[in-house]
C-alpha positions as CSV (number, residue, x, y, z in Angstrom):
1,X,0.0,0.0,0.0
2,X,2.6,2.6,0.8
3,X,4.5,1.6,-2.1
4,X,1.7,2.4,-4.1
5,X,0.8,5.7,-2.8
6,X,4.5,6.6,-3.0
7,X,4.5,5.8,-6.7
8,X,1.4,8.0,-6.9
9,X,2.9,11.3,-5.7
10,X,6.1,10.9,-7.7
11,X,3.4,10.5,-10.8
12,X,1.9,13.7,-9.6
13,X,4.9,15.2,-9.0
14,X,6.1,14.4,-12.4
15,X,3.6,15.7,-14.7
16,X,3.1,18.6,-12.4
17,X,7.0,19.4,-14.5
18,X,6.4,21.1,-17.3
19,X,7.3,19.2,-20.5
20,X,10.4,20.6,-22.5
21,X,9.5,23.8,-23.3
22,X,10.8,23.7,-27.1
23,X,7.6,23.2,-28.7
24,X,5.5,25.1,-25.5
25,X,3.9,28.1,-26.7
26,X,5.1,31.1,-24.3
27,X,2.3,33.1,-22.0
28,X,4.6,36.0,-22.3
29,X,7.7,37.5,-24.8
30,X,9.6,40.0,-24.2
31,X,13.4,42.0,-23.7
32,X,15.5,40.6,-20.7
33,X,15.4,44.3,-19.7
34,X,11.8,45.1,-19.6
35,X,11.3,42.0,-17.5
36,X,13.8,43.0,-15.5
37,X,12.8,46.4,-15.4
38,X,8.9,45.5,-14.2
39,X,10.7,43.2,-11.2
40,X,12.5,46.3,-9.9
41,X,9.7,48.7,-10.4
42,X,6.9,46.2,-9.2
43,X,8.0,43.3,-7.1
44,X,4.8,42.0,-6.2
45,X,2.8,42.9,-9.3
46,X,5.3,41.0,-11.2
47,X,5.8,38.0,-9.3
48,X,1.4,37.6,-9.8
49,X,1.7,38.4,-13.4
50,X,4.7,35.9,-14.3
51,X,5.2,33.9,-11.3
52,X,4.4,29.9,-13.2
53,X,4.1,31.2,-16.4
54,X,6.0,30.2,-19.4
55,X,8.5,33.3,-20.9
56,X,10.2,34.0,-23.6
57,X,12.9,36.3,-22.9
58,X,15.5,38.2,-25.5
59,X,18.5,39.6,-24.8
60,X,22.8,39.8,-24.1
61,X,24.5,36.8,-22.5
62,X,26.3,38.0,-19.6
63,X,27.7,34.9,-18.2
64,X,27.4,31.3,-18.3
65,X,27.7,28.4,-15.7
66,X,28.3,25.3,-17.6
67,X,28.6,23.3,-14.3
68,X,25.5,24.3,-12.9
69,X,23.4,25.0,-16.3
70,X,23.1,28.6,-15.4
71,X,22.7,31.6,-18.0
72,X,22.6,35.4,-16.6
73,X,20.9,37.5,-19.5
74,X,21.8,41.2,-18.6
75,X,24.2,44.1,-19.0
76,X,25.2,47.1,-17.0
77,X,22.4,49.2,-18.2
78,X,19.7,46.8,-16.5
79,X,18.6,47.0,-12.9
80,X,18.5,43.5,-11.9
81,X,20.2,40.5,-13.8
82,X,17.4,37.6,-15.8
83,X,19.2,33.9,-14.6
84,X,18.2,30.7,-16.3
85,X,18.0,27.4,-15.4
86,X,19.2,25.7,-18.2
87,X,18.3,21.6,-18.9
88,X,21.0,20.0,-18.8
89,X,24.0,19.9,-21.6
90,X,21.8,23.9,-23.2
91,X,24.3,26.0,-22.4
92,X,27.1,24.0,-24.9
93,X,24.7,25.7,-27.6
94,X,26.8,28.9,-27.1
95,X,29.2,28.4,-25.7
96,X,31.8,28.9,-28.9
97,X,30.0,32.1,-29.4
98,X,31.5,33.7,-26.3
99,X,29.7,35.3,-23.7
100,X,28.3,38.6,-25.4
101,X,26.0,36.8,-27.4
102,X,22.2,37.6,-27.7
103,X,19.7,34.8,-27.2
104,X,16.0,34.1,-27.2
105,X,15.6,31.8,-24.4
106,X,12.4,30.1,-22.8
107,X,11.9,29.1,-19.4
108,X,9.3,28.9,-16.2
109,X,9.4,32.1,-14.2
110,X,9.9,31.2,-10.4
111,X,10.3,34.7,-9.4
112,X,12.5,36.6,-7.9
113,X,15.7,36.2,-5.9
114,X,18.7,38.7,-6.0
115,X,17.6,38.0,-9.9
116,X,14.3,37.7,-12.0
117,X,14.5,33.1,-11.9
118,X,13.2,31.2,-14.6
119,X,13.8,27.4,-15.0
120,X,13.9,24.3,-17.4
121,X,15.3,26.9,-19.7
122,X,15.9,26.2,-23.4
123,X,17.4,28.5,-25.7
124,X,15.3,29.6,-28.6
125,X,17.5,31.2,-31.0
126,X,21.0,32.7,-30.9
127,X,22.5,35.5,-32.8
């Protein structure tokens, strides 16, 4: 019996992951510094607007963590810093283009800590 309804909630668990988001459609697009912009202006508003919801964010690569699958999309100019959650083995997509890249990425916004969060990241589009 236990075995059984430990087997049940990691089911739940499970599907309550969202699937890779390649093929998701986003709830929201837009520029790495306008999301990070409405985070600084409006903490709360924007954690209610984006918090669980799919994004697709644009914008310069400022640094990347290969060892813990971690992309910070940001620059000087922009008042708090967008970090990604990369799956596993994404951020080898850019790598070899060097840090100062520009890339559509797409993740699940988690909110915000030190830095707007989104997870499961994949990267749309590179440039």
């Amino acid at each position: 019996m236990a075995i059984a309804i430990g087997a049940g909630y990691i089911l739940y668990e499970y599907r309550k992951l969202p699937a890779d988001l390649t093929e998701r459609k986003a709830d929201f697009s837009m520029s790495a510094k306008k999301l990070a912009e409405e985070f600084h202006l409006n903490e709360a508003l924007a954690e209610q607007n984006y918090t669980g919801k799919i994004l697709e964010v644009s914008g310069p690569v400022k640094e990347i963590n290969s060892e813990e699958y971690l992309m910070i999309l940001g620059d000087s100019s922009y008042p708090v810093m967008i970090s990604c959650a990369l799956k596993p083995g994404g951020e080898k997509l850019i790598l070899n283009e060097g840090t100062k890249a520009n890339v559509v990425i797409r993740g699940v916004c988690t909110g915000y800590l030190l830095d707007v969060q989104l997870n499961n990241g994949v990267i749309i589009n590179k440039n």
